[in-house]
N, C-alpha and C positions, 0 to 999 in steps of 0.2 A: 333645616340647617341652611345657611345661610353663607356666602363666601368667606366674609369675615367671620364667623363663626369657627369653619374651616381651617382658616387660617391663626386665629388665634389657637386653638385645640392644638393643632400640627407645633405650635411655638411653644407652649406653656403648660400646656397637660401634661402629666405626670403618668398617666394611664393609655399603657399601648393598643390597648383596644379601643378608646377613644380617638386614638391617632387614625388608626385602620378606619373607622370610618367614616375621620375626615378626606382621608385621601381615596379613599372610594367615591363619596361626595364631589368631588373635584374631577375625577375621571370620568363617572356616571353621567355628569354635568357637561364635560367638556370644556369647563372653567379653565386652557388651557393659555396661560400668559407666562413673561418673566420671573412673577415671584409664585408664582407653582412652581416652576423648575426650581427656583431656588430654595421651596419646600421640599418638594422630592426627593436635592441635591442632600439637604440636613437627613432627610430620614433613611438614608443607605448607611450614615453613621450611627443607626440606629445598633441595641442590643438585643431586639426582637427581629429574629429573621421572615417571620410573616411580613414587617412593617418595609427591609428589607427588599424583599420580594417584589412586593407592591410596588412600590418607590421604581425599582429597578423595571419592570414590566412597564410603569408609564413612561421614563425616558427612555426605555429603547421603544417606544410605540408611536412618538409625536410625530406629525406634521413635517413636510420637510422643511417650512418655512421655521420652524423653532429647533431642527436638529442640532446646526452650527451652535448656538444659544448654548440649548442644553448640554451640547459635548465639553463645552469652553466652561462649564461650572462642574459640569464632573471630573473634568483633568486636573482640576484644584486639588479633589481627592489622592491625587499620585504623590501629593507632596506629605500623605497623614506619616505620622509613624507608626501606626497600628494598620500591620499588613495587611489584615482580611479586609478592611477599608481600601488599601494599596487595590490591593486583587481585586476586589470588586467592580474599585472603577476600571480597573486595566479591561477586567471583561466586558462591563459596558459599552466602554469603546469602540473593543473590537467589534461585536456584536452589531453595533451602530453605522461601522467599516468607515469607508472613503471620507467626510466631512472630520472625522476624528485627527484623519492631519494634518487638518488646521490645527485643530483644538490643541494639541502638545505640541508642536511647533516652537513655541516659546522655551519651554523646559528642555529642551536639546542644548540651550545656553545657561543654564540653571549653573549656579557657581557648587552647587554640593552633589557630590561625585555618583552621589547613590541616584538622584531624581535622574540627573542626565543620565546616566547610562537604564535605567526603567525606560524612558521615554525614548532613548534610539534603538531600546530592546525591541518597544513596541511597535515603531514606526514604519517596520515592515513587515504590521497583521492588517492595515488598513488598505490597501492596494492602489493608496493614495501619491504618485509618482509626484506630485508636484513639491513634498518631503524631499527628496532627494537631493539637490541645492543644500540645503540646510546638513544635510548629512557629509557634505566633502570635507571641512572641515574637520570634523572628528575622526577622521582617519589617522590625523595627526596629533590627538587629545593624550595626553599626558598617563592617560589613566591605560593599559590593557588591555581593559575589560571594557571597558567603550567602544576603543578604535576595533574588537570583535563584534561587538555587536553592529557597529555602524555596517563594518563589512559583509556581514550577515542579512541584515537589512536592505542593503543595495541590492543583493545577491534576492534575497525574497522577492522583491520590486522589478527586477529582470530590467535593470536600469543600465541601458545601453551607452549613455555618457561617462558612466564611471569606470568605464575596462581600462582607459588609460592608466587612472588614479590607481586601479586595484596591483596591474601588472609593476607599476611604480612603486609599490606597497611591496610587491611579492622579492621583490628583491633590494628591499628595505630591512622591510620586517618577517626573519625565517620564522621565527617562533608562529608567526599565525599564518605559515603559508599553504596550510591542509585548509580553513575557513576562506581564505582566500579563492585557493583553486574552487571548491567547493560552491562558492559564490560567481564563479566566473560561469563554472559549467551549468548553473542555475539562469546565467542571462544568456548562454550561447551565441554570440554572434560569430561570422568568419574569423574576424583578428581574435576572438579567444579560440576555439576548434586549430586553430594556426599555432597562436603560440601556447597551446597544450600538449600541440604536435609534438612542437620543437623540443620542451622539456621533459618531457616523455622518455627521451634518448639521453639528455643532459643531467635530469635529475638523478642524485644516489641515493637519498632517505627513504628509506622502504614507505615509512607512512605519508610521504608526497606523493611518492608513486601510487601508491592505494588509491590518496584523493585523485590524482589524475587520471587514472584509470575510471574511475566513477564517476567522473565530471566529463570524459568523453561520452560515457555511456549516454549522458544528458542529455548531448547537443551534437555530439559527431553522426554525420549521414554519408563518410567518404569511404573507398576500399581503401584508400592510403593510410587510412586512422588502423583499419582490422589489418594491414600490413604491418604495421608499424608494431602494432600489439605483439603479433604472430612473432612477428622476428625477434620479441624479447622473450615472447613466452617461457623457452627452455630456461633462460638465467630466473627466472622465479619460486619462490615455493611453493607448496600446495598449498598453500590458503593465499595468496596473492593471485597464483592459476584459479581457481575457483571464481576471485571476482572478475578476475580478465575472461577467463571464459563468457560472464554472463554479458561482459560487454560487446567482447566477441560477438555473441548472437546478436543482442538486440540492435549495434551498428550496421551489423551485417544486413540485417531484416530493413533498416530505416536507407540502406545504399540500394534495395532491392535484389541483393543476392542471398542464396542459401549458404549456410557455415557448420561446416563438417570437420570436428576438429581433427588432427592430424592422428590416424593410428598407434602409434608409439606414446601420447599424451591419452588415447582411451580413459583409462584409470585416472584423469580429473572429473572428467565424465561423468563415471561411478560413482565418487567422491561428491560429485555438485547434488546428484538424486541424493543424499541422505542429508542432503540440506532442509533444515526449517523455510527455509522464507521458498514458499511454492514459483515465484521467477527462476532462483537458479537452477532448480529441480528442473524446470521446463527446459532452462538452457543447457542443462546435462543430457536430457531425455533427445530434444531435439537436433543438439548436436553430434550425437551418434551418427547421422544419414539416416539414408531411407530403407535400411538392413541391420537387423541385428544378429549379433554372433554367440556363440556360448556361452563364452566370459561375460555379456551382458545380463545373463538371464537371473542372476540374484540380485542386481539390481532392479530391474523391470518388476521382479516380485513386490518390492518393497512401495516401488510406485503404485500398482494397482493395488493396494492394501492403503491404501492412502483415500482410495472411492471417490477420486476423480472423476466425473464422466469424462472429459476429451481426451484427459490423458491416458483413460483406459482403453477409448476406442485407438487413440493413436500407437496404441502397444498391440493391440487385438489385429488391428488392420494390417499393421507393419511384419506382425507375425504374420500371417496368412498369406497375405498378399506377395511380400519381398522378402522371406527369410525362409532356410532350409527348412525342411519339413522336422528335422531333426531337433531346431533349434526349439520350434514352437513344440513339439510332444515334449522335450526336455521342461520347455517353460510349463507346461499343464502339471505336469508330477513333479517340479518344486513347488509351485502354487497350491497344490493339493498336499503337499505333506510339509508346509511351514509352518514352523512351530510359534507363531502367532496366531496362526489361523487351525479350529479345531475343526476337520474334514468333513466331519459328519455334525457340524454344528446348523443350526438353523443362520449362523453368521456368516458361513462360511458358504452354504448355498443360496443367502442373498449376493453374495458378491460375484458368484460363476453366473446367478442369472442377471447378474448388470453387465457382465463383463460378451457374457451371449445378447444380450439383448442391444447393446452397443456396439456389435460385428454385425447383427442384423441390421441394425438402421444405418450402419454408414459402409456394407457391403451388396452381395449379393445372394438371395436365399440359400443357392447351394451351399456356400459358404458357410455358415450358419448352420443348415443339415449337417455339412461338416462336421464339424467344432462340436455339435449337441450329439454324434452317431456317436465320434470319437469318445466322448466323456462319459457314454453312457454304458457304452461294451467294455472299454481296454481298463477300468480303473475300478477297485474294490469301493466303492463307495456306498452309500444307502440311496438307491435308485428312486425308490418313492419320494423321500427327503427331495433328491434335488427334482421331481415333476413337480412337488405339490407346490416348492418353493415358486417352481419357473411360472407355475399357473397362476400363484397369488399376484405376480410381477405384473404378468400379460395373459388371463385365461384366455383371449379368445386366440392368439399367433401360437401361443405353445401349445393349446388341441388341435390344431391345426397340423402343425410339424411334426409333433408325437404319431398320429391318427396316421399320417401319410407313412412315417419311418415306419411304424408296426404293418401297417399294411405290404409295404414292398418288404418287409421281413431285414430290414437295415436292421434293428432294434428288434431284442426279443427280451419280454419279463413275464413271467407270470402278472406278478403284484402289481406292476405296472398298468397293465393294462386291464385288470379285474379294476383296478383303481379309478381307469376312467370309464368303466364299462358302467361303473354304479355313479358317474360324478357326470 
């Protein structure tokens, strides 16, 4: 086959297999010029998604002296009316990242309401700053749904020019002043951290306050921001406390300080651990302090049921180490009888030997003898069950520990030890 051969097939053939491989022939070849791309470009409009594929794998793969090229004939595509066309070049693009915004560049001025706002959706997947300029503009675009995306976009780009334009906006335009702040906390400089501060105390609309609270979480590293939080904390609800809390933490962690929320707000605490998203869970667990209390203990359960490792060593440690003895025996016989967990299951003694084996590795042996004496005298449970578990974990540390408890006579089983007597 031959280039023009190639090239005719790719134009005129009727037979998608013949297309494939022409455009294989071309890739194989390296036959890589302007009107390949402009092949390649037609065959994404294909109705064969192999032919698709292909097309799409050689213009995300070229050269970087043909990228701009080829970006500037697939952005043509944003203009198809048949979306999966839309979408594919949109992915392309991205795919292709930075040279791409150049490529739509143009269509941020496009007079039809649908291309420009696609194209200043897009202009903040390419990481390409030099967009930006081009994007002021459209904050003041006629359309809604643009001047959010623009704002969006800026906010993506962590485009440090536009804070003026946005804070300008914010008090322009309320309807979009959650993507707003949102976009501010996404570029973080002092003068946003400053005036996020400032409306933080000013603002009333519960869903500005949300965003501003999460958009400090972004970018604030002052105790003045986890003061300022603290001091509203009480006026909020429990699910507005829930997100302040996690900012709370993670501000507090970025200022260098530990944050211990106040005893009387505990119970958001509690509340943050039966959270889905594993941050605020941390930020409830770790904002307890370096002690837990009673009242903590059905939570705690639910987090080590969870088979965290850090967060189970940090539950295991925090027991042992800084909390009443009373606190941690209370925590082993909720653990041992929740009715999630079936006590004498093989699940349930994978889980006491992660939760022992993770007080070993981030304690000290006795410790550990502790914890394994304790579990294995004071609690009705199936004592074999949990060795042979603990051996499948770690044989060679749990014959070890076992060998030594029976010998000083800490631990006494029949079964137990006929068990490693033959093992």
């Amino acid at each position: 086959m031959t280039f023009e051969q190639a090239e005719n097939t790719i134009l005129k053939s009727h037979s998608n297999d013949d297309k494939i491989i022409a455009l294989n022939y071309l890739i194989d070849n390296e036959k890589i010029n302007d009107q390949v791309l402009s092949l390649a470009v037609e065959c994404l409009k294909a109705n064969d998604d192999r032919l698709k594929d292909l097309a799409f794998r050689l213009l995300a793969n070229v050269g970087e002296e043909f990228k701009l090229d080829a970006m500037v004939k697939v952005a043509v595509l944003m203009t198809s009316n048949d979306i999966v066309t839309r979408n594919l070049a949109g992915e392309l693009l991205v795919t292709v990242g930075y040279v791409s915004g150049f490529a739509i560049s143009p269509y941020l001025k496009d007079k039809d309401d649908q291309i420009r706002q696609y194209a200043t959706e897009m202009s903040g997947r390419f990481g390409n700053t030099d967009i930006c300029p081009a994007l002021y503009p459209l904050l003041e675009d006629i359309d809604i749904n643009i001047r959010s995306c623009a704002i969006e976009s800026l906010g993506s780009l962590k485009d440090s020019n536009s804070v003026e334009f946005l804070i300008e906006k914010y008090h322009q335009d309320e309807e979009l002043r959650p993507i707003i702040i949102e976009s501010l906390g996404k570029i973080g400089s002092y003068q946003v951290i400053e005036f996020l501060y400032t409306q933080l105390s000013n603002e009333e609309d519960i869903f500005n306050i949300i965003a501003i609270i999460d958009a400090l979480s972004l970018c604030a590293d002052s105790i003045d921001v986890v003061k300022a939080i603290n001091n509203q904390f009480e006026n909020y609800d429990l699910e507005v406390q829930i997100i302040a809390l996690k900012a709370l933490y993670v501000v507090s962690s970025r200022a260098g300080v530990e944050y211990h929320i106040d005893p009387m707000f505990r119970y958001v605490a509690h509340k943050a651990i039966t959270d889905q998203d594993p941050d605020v869970r941390a930020a409830g667990l770790l904002s307890m302090g370096p002690k837990f209390i009673m009242d903590d203990i059905p939570f705690l359960v639910i987090l080590t049921i969870y088979k965290e490792l850090q967060v189970q060593e940090h539950v295991a440690s925090t027991l042992l180490y800084n909390s009443e003895d009373k606190v941690f025996i209370e925590f082993i016989k909720k653990l041992l009888y929740n009715k999630l967990v079936n006590f004498n299951s093989v699940e349930f003694f994978t889980l006491v030997a992660e939760i022992l084996f993770s007080v070993y590795h981030s304690s000290e042996d006795i410790i550990f003898s502790k914890l394994f004496t304790f579990l294995f005298n004071d609690f009705d449970i199936n004592k074999e069950m949990l060795v042979r578990t603990l051996v499948d974990v770690n044989p060679d540390l749990i014959s070890e520990v076992v060998n030594k408890l029976l010998a000083e006579e800490k631990i006494s089983s029949f079964a137990v030890e006929e068990y490693f007597n033959q093992n």
